[in-house]
C-alpha positions in Angstrom: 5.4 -36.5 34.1 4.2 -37.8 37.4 4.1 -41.4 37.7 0.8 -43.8 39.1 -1.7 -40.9 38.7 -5.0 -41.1 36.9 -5.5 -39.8 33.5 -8.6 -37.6 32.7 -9.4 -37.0 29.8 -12.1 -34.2 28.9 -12.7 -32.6 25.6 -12.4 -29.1 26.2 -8.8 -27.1 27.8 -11.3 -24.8 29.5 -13.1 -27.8 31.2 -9.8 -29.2 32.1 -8.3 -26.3 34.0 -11.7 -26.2 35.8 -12.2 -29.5 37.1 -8.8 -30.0 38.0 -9.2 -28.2 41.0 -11.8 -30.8 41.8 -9.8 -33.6 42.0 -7.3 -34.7 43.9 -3.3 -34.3 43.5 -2.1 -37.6 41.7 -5.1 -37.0 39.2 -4.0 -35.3 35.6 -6.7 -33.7 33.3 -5.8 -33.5 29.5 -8.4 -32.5 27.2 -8.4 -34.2 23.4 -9.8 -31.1 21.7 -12.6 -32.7 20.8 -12.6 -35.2 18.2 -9.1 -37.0 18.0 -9.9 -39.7 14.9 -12.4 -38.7 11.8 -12.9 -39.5 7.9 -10.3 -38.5 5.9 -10.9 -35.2 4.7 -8.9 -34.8 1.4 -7.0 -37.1 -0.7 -3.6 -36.8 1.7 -4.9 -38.0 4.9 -6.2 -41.7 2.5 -3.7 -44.4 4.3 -1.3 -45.4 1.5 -3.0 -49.2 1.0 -6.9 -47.9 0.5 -5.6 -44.9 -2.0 -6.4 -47.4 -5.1 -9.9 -48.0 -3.7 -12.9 -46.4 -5.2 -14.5 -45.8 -2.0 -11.3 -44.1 -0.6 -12.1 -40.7 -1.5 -15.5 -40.4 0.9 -14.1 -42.4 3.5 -16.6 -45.0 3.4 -16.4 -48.7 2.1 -19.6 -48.8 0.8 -18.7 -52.3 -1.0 -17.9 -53.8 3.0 -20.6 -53.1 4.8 -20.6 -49.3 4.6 -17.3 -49.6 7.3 -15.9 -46.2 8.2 -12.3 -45.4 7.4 -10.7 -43.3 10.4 -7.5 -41.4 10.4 -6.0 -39.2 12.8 -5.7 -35.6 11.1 -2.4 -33.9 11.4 -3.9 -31.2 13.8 -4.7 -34.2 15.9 -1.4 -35.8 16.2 0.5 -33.8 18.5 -2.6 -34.3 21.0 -2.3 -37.9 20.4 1.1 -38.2 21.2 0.7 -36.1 24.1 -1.9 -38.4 25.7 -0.1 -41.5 24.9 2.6 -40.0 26.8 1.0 -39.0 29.8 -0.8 -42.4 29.9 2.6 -44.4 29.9 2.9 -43.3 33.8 -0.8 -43.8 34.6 -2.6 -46.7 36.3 -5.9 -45.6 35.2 -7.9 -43.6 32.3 -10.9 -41.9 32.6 -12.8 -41.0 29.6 -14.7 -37.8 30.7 -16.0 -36.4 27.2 -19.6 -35.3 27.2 -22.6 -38.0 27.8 -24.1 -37.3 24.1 -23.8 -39.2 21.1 -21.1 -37.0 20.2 -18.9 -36.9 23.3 -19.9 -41.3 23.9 -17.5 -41.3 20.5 -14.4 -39.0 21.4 -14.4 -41.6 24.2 -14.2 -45.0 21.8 -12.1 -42.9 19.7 -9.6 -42.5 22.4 -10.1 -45.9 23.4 -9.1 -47.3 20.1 -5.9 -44.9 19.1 -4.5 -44.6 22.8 -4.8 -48.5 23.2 -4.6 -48.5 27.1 -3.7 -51.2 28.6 -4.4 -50.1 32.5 -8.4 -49.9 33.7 -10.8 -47.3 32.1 -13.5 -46.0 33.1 -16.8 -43.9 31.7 -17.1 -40.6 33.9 -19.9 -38.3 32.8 -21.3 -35.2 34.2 -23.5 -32.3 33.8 -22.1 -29.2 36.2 -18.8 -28.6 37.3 -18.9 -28.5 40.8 -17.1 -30.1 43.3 -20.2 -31.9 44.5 -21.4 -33.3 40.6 -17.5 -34.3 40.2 -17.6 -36.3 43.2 -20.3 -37.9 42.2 -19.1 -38.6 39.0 -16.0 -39.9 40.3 -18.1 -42.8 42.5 -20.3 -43.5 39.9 -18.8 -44.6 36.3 -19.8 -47.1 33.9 -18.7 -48.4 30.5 -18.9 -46.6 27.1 -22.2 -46.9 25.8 -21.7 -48.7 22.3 -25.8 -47.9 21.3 -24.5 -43.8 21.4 -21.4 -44.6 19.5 -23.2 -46.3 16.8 -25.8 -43.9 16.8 -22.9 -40.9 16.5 -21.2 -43.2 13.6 -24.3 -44.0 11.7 -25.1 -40.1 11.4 -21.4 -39.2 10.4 -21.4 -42.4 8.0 -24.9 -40.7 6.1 -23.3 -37.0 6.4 -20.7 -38.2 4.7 -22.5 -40.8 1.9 -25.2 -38.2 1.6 -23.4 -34.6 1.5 -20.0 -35.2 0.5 -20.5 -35.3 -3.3 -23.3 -32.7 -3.4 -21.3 -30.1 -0.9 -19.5 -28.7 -4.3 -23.3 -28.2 -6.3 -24.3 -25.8 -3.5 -20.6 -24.0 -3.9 -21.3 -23.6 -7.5 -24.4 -23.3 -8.0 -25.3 -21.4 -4.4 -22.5 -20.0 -2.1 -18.9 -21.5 -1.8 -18.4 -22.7 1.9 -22.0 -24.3 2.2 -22.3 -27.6 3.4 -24.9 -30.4 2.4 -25.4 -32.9 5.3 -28.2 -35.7 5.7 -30.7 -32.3 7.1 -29.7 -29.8 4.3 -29.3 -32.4 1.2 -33.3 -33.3 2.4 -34.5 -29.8 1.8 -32.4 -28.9 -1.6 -34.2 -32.5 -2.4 -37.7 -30.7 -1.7 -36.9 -27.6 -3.4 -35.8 -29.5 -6.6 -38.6 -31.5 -6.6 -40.9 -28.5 -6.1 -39.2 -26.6 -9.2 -39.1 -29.3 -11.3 -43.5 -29.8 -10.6 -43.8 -25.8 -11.1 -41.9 -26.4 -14.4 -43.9 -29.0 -15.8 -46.9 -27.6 -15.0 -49.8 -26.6 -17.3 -52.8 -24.6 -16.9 -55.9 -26.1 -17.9 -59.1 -24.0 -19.4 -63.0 -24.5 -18.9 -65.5 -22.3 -19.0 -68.8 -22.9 -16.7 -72.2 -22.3 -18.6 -75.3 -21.0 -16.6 -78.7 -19.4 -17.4 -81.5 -17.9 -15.5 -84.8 -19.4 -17.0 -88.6 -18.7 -16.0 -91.4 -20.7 -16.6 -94.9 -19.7 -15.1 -93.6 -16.3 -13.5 -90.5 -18.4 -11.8 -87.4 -17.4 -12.0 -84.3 -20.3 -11.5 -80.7 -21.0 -13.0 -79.3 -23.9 -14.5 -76.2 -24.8 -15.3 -74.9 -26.9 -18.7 -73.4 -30.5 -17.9 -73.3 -32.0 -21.2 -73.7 -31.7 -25.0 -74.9 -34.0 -27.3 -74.7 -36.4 -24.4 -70.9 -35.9 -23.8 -69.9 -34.9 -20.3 -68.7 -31.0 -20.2 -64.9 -30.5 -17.9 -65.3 -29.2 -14.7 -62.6 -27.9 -12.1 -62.6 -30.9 -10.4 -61.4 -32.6 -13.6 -58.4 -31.3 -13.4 -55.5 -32.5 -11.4 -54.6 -29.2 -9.5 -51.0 -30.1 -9.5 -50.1 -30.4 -13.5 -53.0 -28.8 -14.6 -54.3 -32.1 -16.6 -57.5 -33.7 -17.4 -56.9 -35.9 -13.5 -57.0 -39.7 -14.2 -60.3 -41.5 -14.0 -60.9 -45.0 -12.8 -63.2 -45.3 -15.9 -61.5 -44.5 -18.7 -64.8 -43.9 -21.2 -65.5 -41.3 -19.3 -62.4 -39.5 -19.5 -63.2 -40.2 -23.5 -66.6 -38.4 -23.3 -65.4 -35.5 -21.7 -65.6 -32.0 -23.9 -63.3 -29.0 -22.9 
């Protein structure tokens, strides 16, 4: 392992190899395969002192602030060790992940496991050419925290939100389906929608007319009440449960013949 180079880190192998011929000699490109730190995903990857907690299982301390728990899955760990290794002989990092919410977080991810204790840097950039890496080189900045929060906050309500009703859609739909904070909104709608077709009932009424004449005139009318009680009419009824609607005044509601 070469000693005083710079470290770049990217997410992708592909992207590595690319770039690489970019930069110059001393400069070492590793990519983290994306994410390097997440949520636990099953009971095994739970750090031995939160297994007690009830909040261990979805990753999230929802008695604490809603605070994320992260661990390092084992598929991650070799890439781990690989980058601390390779950042032992460097004299600076550069965090090179994409400039989205997504790729902002690898990069405070890596900050927080690799624990560097030589400069870093933020390089971000949007074609690999020799020109836009250039660029990028003279023209880095720090991580931007408002991205990574933004990134954690949507993981943190994936995982409140979806987690628990991931297994309904498996049994009740298709195994393998996933329920995030998009998908657990719709089967919210659809539920709600079945449960209103269910409970609704149709209401009857029946309209009344007659042509009259009187003095070689012909016109129709149409009958309202009987025996001074208001007769139902369609827009009595609350098109969505098929009721008699609500009225502000309840008398009349009373009077009304159906």
């Amino acid at each position: 392992m070469p000693t005083d180079h710079t470290l770049v880190i990217v997410e992708s192998p592909t992207k590595a190899k690319t770039i690489k011929g970019f930069l110059p000699k001393d400069f070492q490109v590793l990519a983290s395969m994306g994410h390097i730190r997440d949520l636990p995903n099953n009971a095994s990857e739970i750090p031995a002192k939160h297994k007690g907690e009830k909040w261990a299982t979805i990753g999230v301390n929802t008695t604490a602030d809603f605070d994320p728990l992260y661990v390092v899955p084992k598929d991650k760990k070799k890439i781990v060790k690989e980058l601390k290794q390779s950042l032992k002989g460097a004299s600076e990092l550069l965090l090179a992940t994409d400039e989205d919410r997504e790729g902002e977080s690898i990069s405070w991810h890596l900050m927080n496991v690799l624990d560097p204790k030589i400069p870093v840097k933020r390089m971000v950039f949007h074609e690999i050419t020799k020109e836009a890496i250039s660029k990028a080189l003279s023209k880095t900045r720090e991580i931007d925290m408002e991205l990574v929060h933004a990134q954690e906050t949507r993981r943190i309500l994936d995982r409140l939100v979806g987690y628990t009703l991931s297994p309904l859609l498996w049994k009740k739909v298709s195994w393998g389906l996933s329920a995030g904070r998009v998908q657990s909104v719709a089967v919210r709608l659809l539920v709600l929608r079945e449960r209103a077709r269910r409970s609704f009932k149709s209401g009857s009424y029946w309209d009344l007319k007659a042509k009259l004449e009187k003095e070689g005139s012909e016109f129709e009318v149409k009958m309202t009440s009987v025996g001074g009680q208001r007769i139902a009419s369609g827009s009595d009824f609350d098109e969505s449960t098929g009721n008699l609607a609500e009225m502000s005044n309840c008398s009349k509601r009373r009077n009304l013949k159906y």
